[in-house]
matplotlib code that plots the C-alpha trace (Angstrom):
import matplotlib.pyplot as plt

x = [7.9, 6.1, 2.6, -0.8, -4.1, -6.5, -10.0, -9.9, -7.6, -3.8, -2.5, 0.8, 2.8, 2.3, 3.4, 6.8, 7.5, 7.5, 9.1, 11.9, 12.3, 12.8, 15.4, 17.3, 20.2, 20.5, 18.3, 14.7, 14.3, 11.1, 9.2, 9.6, 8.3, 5.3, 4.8, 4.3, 2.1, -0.1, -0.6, -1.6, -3.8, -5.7, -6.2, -8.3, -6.4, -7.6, -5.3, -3.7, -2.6, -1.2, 0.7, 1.7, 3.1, 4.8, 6.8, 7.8, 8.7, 11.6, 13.2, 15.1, 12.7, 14.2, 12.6, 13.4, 11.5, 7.9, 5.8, 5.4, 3.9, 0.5, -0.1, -2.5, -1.8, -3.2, -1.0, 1.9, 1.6, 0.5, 3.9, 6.1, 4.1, 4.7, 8.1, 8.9, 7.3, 9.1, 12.7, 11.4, 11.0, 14.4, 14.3, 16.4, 16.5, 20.0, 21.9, 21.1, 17.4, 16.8, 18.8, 17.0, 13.5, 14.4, 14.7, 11.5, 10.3, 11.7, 10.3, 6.6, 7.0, 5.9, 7.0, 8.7, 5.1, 3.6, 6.4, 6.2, 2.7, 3.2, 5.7, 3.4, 0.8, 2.4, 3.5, 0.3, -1.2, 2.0, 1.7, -2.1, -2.2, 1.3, 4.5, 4.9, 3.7, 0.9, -0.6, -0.2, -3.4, -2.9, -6.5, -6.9, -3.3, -5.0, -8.0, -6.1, -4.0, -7.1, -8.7, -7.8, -5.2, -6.3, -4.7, -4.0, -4.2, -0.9, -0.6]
y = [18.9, 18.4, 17.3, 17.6, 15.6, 15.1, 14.6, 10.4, 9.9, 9.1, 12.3, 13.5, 11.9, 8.5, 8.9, 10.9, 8.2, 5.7, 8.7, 8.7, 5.2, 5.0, 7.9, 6.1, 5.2, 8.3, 8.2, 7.6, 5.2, 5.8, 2.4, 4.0, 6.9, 5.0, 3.0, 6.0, 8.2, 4.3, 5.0, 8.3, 7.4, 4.6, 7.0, 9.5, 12.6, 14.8, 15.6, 19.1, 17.1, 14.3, 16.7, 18.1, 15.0, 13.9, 16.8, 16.8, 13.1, 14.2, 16.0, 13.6, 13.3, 12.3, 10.3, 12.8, 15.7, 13.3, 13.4, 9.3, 9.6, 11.3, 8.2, 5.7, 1.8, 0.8, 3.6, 2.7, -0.8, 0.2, 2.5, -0.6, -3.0, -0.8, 0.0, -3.6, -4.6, -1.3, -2.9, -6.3, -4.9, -4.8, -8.4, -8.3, -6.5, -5.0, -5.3, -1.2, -2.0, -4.4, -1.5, 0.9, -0.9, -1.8, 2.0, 2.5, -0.2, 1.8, 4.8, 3.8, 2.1, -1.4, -4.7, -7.4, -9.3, -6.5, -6.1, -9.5, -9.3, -6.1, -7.8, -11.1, -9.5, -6.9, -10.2, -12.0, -9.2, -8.7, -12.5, -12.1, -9.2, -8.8, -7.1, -4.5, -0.4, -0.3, -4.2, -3.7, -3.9, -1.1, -1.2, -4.9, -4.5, -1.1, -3.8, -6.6, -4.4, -3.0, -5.6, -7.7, -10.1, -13.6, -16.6, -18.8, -22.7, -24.2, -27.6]
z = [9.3, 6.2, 7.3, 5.1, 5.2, 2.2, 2.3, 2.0, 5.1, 4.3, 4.0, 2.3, 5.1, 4.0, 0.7, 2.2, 4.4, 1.2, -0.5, 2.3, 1.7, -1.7, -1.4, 1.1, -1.1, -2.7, -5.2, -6.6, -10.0, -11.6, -10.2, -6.5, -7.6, -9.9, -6.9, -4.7, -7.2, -7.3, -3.5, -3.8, -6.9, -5.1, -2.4, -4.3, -5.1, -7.1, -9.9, -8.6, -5.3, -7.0, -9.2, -6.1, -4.7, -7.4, -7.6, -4.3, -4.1, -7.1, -4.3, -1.5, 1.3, 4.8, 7.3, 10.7, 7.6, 8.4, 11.9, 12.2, 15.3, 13.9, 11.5, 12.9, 13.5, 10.3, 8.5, 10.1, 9.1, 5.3, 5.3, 6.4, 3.9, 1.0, 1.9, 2.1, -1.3, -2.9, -1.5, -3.6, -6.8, -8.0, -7.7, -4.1, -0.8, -0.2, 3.2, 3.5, 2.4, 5.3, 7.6, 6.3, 6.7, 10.2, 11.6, 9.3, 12.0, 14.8, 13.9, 13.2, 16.8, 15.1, 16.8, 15.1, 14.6, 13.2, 10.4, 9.8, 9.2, 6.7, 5.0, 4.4, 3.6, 0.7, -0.7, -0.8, -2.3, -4.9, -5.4, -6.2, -8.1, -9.7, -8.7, -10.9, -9.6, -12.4, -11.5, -7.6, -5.4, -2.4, -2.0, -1.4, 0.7, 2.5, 3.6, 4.7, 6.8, 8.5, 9.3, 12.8, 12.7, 13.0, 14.5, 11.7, 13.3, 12.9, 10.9]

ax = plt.figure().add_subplot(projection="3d")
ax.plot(x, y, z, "-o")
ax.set_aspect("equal")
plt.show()
């Protein structure tokens, strides 16, 4: 299993199990892996590490190759939000996008609410602070997803 922490938290299996996603049709394209090196970037890496991980993101990465169960709640959630903002920016999510985002689902052991709330809220934050791997706000996404969920009165 390919497992490491780093001294602000995420630890390499967060950026595998976006890596895993991104490979899932076969191949990586350079905005998944920007994307990815973005996370590991707003995380704090110091360079050697993210040299590290962007080298071994260029190699297909497989979701059963990640230990899911060790992330927390909140990196669970982060995971699936990225993930789901990553299938957006080729403009559409693919039939084997959405499959391939539901076993993501699965696997981080998130309910239907909680992806739904991922998904919303990597949009808002892609909404707010552009689409695009270089303009994207994980940090601002990072402390959304943290934070409690609140009931939102209906209209």
């Amino acid at each position: 299993m390919l497992s490491a922490m780093n001294e602000s938290g995420l630890g390499s299996d967060v950026y595998f199990a976006l890596a895993a996603l991104a490979w899932a049709d076969g191949f990586l394209d350079d905005e998944d892996a920007e994307a990815i090196a973005r996370v590991a970037e707003f995380d704090g890496l110091d360079p050697a590490s993210l040299a590290r991980i962007k080298s071994r993101i260029r190699q297909r990465v497989t979701l059963d190759s990640i230990d899911l169960a060790r992330l927390a709640i909140e990196d669970r959630l982060f995971v699936y939000a990225v993930a789901s903002w990553m299938a957006r920016l080729d403009g559409a999510v693919s039939r084997h996008e959405t499959q391939v985002l539901a076993e993501v689902a699965s696997l981080l052991s998130l309910t239907p609410q909680q992806c739904d709330r991922a998904r919303v809220e990597a949009l808002e934050v892609a909404t707010s602070s552009g689409r695009r791997p270089k303009d994207y706000d994980f940090v601002t996404l990072r402390r959304r997803l943290g934070q409690p969920l609140t009931v939102r009165p209906r209209p």
